[in-house]
C-alpha positions as CSV (number, residue, x, y, z in Angstrom):
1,X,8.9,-1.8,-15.4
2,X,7.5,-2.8,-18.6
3,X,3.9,-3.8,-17.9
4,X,3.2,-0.8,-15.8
5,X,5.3,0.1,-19.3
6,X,-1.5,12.2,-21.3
7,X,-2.5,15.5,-21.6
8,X,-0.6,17.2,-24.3
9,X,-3.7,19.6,-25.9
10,X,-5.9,19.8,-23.2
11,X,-8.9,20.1,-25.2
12,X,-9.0,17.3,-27.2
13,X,-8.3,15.2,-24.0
14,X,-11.3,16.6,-22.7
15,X,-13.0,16.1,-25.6
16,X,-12.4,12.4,-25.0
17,X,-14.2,11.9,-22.1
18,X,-16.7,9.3,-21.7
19,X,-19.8,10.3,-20.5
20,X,-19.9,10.6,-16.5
21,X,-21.0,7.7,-14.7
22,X,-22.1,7.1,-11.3
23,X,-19.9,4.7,-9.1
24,X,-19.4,3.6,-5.4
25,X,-22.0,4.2,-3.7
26,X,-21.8,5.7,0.0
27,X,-25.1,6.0,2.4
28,X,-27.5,7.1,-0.8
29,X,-24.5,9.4,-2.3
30,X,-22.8,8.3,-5.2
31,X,-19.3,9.7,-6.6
32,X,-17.3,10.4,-9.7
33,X,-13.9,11.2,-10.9
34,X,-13.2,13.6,-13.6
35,X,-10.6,16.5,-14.6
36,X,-11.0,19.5,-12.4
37,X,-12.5,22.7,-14.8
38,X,-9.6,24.1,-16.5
39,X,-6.9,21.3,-15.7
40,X,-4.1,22.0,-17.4
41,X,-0.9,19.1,-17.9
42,X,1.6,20.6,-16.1
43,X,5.5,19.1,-16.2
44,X,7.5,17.8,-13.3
45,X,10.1,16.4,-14.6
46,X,11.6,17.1,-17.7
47,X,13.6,14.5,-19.4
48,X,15.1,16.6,-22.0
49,X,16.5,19.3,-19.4
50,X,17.0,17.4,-15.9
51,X,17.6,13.5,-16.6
52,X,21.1,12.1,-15.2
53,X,21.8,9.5,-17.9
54,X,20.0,8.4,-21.1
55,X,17.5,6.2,-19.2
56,X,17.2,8.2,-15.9
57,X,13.4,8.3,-16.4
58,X,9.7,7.7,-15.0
59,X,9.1,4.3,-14.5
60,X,6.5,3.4,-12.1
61,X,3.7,5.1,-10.6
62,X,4.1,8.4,-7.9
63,X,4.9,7.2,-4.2
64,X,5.5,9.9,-1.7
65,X,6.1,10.8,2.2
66,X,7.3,14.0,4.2
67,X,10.2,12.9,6.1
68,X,11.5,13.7,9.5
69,X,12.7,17.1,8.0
70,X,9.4,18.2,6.4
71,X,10.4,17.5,2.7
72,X,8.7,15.5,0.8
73,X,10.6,12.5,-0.9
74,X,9.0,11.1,-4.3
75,X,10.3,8.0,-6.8
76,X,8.4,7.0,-10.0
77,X,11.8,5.9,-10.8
78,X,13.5,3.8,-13.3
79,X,15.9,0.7,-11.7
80,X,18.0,3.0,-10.7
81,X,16.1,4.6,-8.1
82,X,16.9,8.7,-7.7
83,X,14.1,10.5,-5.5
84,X,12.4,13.6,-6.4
85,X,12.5,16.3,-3.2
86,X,10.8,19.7,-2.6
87,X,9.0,21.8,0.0
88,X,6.1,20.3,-1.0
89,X,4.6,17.6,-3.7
90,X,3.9,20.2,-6.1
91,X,7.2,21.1,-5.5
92,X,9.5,18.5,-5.8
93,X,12.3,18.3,-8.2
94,X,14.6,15.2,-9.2
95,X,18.1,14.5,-8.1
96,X,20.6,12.7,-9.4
97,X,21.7,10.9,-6.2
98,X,20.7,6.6,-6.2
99,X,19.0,5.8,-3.6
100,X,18.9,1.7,-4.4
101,X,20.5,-0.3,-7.3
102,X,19.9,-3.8,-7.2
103,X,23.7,-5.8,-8.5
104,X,22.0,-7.3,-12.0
105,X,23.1,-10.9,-10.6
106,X,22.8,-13.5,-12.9
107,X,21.3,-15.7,-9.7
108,X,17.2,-15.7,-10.4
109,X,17.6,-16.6,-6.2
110,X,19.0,-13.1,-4.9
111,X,16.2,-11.5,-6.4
112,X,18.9,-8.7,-7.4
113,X,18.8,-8.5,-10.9
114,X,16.8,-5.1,-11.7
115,X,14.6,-3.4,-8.9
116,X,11.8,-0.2,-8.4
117,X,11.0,1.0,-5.3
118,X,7.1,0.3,-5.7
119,X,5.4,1.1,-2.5
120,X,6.6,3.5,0.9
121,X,4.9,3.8,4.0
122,X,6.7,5.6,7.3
123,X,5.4,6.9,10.3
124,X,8.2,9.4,11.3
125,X,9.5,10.2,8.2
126,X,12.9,8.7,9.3
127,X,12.4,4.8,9.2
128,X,10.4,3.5,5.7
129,X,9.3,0.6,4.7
130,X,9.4,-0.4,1.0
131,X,7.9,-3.0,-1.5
132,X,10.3,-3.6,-4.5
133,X,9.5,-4.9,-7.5
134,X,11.9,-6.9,-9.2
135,X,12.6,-8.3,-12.3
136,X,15.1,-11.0,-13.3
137,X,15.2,-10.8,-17.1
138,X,16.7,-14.2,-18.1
139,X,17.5,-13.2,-21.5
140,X,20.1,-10.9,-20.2
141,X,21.9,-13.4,-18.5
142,X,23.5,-16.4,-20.5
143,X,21.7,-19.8,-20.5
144,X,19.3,-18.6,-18.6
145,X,16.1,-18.5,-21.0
146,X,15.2,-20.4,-24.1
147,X,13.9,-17.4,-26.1
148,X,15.8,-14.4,-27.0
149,X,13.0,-11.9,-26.0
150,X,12.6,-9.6,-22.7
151,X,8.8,-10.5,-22.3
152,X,9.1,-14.4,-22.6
153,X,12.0,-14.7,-20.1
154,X,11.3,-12.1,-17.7
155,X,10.4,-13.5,-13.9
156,X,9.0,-11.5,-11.1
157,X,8.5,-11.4,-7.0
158,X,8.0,-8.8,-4.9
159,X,10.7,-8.0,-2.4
160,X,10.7,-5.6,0.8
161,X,13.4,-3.2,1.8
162,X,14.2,-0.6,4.4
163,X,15.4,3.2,4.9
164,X,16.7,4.1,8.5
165,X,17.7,7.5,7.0
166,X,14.8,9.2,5.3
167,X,14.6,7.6,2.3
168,X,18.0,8.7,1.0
169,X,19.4,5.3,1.1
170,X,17.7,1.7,0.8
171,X,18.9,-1.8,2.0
172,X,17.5,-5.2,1.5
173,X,17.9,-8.4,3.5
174,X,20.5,-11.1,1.9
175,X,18.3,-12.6,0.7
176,X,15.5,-10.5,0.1
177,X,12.8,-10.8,2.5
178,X,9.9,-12.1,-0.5
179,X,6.3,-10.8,0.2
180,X,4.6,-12.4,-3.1
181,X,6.2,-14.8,-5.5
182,X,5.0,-17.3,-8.1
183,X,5.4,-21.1,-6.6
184,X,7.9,-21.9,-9.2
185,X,11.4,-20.9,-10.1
186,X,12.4,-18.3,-13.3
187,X,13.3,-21.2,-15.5
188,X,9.4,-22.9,-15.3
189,X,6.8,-21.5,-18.0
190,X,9.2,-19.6,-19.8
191,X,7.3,-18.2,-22.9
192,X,5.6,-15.3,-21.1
193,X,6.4,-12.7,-18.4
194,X,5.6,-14.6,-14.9
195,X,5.0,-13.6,-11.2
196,X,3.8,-10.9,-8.9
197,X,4.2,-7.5,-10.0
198,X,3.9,-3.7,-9.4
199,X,2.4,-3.2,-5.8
200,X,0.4,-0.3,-5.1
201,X,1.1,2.4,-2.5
202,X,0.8,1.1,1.1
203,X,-2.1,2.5,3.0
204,X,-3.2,1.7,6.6
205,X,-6.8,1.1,7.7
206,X,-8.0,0.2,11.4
207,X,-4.6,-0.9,12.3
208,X,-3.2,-3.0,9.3
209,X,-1.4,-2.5,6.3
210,X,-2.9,-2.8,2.7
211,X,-1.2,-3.2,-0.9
212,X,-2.3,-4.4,-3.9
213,X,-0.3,-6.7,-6.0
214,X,-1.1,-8.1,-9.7
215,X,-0.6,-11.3,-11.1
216,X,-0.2,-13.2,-14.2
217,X,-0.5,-16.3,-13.0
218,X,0.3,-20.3,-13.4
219,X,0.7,-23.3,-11.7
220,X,-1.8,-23.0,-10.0
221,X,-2.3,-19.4,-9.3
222,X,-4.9,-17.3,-11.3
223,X,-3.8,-14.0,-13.1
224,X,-5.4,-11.4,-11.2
225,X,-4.9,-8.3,-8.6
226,X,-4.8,-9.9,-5.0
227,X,-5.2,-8.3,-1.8
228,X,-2.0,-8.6,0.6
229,X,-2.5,-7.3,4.6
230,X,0.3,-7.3,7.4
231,X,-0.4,-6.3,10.7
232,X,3.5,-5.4,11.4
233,X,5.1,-3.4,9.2
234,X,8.6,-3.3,10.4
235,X,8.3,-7.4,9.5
236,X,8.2,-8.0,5.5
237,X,7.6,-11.7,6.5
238,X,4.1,-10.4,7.9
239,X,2.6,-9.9,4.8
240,X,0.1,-12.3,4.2
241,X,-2.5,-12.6,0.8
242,X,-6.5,-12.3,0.7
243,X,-7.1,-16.1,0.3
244,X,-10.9,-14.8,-0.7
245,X,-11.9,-15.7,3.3
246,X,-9.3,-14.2,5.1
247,X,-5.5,-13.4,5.0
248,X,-3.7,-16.7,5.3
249,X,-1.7,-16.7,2.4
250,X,2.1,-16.5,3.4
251,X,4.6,-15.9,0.4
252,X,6.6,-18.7,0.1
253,X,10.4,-18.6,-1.0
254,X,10.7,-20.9,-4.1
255,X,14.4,-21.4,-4.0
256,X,14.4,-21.2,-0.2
257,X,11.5,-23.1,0.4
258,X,9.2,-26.5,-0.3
259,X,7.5,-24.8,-3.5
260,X,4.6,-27.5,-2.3
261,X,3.7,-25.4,0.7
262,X,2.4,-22.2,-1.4
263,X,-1.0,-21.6,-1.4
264,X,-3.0,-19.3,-4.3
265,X,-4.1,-15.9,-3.6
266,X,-7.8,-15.0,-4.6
267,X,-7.5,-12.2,-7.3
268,X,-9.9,-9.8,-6.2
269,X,-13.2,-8.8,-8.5
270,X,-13.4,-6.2,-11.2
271,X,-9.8,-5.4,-10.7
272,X,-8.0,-6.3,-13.8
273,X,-4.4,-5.3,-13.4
274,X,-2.2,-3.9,-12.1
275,X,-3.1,-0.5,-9.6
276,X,-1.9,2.6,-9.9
277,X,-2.8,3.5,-6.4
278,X,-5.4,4.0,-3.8
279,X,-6.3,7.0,-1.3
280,X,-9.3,7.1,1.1
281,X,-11.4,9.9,-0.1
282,X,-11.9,12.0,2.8
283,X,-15.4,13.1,2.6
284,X,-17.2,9.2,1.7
285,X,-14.3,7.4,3.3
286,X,-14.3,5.3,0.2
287,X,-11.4,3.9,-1.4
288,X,-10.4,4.8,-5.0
289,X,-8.0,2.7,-7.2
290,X,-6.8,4.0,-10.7
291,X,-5.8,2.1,-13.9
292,X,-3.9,2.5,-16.8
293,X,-5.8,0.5,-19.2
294,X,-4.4,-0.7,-23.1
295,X,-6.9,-0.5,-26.0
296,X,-10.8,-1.9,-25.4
297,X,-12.4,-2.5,-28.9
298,X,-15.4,-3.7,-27.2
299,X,-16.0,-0.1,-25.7
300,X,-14.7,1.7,-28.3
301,X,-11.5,2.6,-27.0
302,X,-8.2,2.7,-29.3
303,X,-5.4,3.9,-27.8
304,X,-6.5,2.7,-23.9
305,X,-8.2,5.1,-21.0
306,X,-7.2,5.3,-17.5
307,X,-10.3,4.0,-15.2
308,X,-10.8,3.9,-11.6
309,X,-13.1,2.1,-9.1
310,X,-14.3,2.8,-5.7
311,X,-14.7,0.2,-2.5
312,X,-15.5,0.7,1.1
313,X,-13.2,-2.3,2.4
314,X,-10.6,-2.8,-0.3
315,X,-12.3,-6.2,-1.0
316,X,-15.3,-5.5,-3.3
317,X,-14.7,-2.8,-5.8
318,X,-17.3,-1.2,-7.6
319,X,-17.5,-1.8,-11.7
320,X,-14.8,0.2,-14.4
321,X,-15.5,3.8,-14.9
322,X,-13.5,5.7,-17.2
323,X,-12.1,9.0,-16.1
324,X,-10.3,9.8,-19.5
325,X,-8.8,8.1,-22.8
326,X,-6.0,8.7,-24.5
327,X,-2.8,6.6,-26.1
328,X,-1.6,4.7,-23.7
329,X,2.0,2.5,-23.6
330,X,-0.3,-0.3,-25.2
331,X,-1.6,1.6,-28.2
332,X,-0.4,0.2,-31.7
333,X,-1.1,3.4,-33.5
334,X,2.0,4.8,-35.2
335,X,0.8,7.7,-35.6
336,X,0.8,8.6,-31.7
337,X,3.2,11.5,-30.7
338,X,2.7,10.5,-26.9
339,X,1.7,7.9,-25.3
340,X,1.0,7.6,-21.2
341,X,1.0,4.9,-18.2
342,X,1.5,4.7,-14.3
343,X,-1.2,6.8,-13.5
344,X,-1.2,7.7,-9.5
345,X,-3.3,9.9,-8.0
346,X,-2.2,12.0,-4.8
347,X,-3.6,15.3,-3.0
348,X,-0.6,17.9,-2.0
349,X,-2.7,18.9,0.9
350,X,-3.4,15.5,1.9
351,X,-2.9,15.0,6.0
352,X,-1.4,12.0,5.4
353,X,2.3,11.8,6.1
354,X,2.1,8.9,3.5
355,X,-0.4,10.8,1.0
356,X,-3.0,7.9,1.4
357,X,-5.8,10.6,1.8
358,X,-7.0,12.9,-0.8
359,X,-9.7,16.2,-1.1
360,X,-12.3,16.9,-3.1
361,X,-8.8,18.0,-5.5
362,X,-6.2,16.1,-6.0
363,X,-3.6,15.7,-9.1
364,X,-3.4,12.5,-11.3
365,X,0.7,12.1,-11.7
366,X,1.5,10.2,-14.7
367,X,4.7,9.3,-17.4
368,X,4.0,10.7,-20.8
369,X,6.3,9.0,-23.5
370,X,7.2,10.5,-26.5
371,X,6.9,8.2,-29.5
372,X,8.9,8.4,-32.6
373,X,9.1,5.8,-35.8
374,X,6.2,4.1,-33.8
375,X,8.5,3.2,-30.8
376,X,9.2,4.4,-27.4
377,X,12.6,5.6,-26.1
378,X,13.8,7.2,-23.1
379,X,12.2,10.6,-23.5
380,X,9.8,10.2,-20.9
381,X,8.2,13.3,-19.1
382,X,6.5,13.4,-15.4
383,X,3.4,15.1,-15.7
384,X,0.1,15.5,-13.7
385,X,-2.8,17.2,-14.4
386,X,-5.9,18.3,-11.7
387,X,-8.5,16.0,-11.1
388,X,-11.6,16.4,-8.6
389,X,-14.2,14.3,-7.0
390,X,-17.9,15.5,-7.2
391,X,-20.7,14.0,-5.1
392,X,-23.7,13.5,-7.2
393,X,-27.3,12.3,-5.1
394,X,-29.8,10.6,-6.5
């Protein structure tokens, strides 16, 4: 998950802090994230003691649930999806068992080539309901692509998939149910990576379901984060896009279907990429959305930052604030030892059998990678650090 694709010395990350801001305002109170007092990085996974194979890794951001049995299931997985499970989600350790492999098909139409498990939501921890993000990288199949690198030939839609058993096990329809695709098939605007990619978490508000899905755009469609809704989530052909009115816009299946019949999205305001995720704060009942943000020369910023935003209907999102910077997966700087991406941000005590809620406290989960000879291999660490929300008035 390469466009998804942090807290080594505490002190100097703190140190980099911009000065707090004010954002999201809530009945005359306003709200800020920042790094709890004494947050500490703390490792969840290890690569260098617990990883399976070479690239058994952190790929995407934190998605969790308790299941039927009271554990809680995680994946911030790599393709090949392996769940992290514990007591509790500061407690949860990896395991080498798959849970979904997509069958690297040559055929762009399968949607099969490489998949994450992006999203989860269940109700009774038995039965979930997943987006998948998948990748058909044209360059690894023969004749495929024109160019010879990943980025240029890589194509992208967003699947969904089930679990009937917990989440140990994941199956797709054949073929894959799509919930957001580009109107155009892999082999069109090759040159740049195209598509719909890396969905948020799923979280439910007044009786729907919410995710957010990025964009780069093309024929037709602007590049962008756009708002998807379905009002049934047992049916992945329910999904239907923020058209900037109203949710009208149905995914349409471009080797399936009349490309002619898909309709644009409306990329949603000051959200300028792809989401890491979004809780409901519990206390303002706002809505807060991080980022993993590359370098910003016009602010100042070198290595990137990780920002968030705030909203009270998932629609209109309050401007950029900046919780912390440090390297991220965009930096250039070869002199980096680490470099971080796919913030998430969850609450362990969160009532939410999904996590979509989160306390005054919560942790911000990320992937640190450890660079060497300026490039970025498969030693790749989960880590999350405490952050905490603080109500400031006027």
């Amino acid at each position: 998950m390469r466009n998804g694709r942090i807290l080594l010395r505490i002190a100097p990350l703190l140190a980099a802090l911009l000065p707090a801001s004010l954002a999201g305002a809530a009945e005359g109170s306003r709200y800020r994230l920042e790094l709890a007092p004494g947050a500490q990085e703390e490792t969840v996974f290890d690569w260098s003691k617990e990883h399976c194979q070479e690239w058994h890794i952190p790929d995407a951001p934190l998605r969790a649930f308790r299941d039927d049995k009271g554990e809680v299931v995680a994946f911030a997985s790599h393709y090949r999806n392996r769940p992290l499970i514990g007591s509790g989600l500061d407690r949860i350790k990896t395991t080498c068992s798959i849970s979904f492999e997509a069958k690297n098909s040559a055929d762009p139409s399968q949607f099969s080539d490489m998949s994450w498990i992006a999203a989860t939501w269940t109700k009774n921890g038995r039965d979930i309901y997943a987006l998948m993000h998948d990748e058909y990288h044209a360059d690894r199949h023969p004749g495929a692509c024109q160019f010879k690198d990943g980025m240029a030939c890589w194509y992208n839609v967003v699947t969904a998939a089930r679990s009937r058993d917990g989440g140990q096990s994941f199956k797709v329809d054949d073929p894959p149910a799509v919930v957001a695709a580009p109107a155009f098939k892999q082999e069109v605007g090759q040159g740049r990576h195209r598509g719909f990619f890396n969905p948020s978490n799923i979280i439910e508000k007044d009786g729907a379901w919410y995710a957010l899905i990025a964009t780069t755009g093309g024929e037709g469609q602007r590049g962008g984060t756009c708002l998807y809704r379905t009002t049934d989530i047992s049916d992945p052909k329910a999904w239907r896009a923020f058209d900037g009115q109203d949710f009208t816009v149905r995914a349409v299946d471009p080797y399936r279907e009349d490309a002619a019949q898909a309709k644009p999205c409306q990329p949603l305001k000051v959200l300028p990429t792809v989401v890491g995720s979004i809780t409901r704060h519990e206390a303002s009942g706002l809505w807060l959305a991080i980022f993993h943000l590359g370098p910003d020369p016009k602010q100042g910023i070198a290595g990137g930052r990780v920002a968030y935003s705030w909203s009270k209907d998932l629609i209109k999102w309050a401007p950029l604030q900046t919780l912390l910077t440090h390297p991220t997966m965009w930096s250039k700087d070869c002199g980096d030892r680490e470099r971080y991406a796919y913030g998430a941000v969850a609450d362990p005590a969160s009532p939410s059998r999904n996590f979509e809620t989160t306390g005054d406290e919560a942790y911000l989960f990320m992937t640190k990678m450890h660079v060497a000879n300026c490039k970025m291999g498969p030693q790749r660490d989960l880590v999350r650090i405490k952050v905490r929300i603080v109500k400031e008035t006027p």
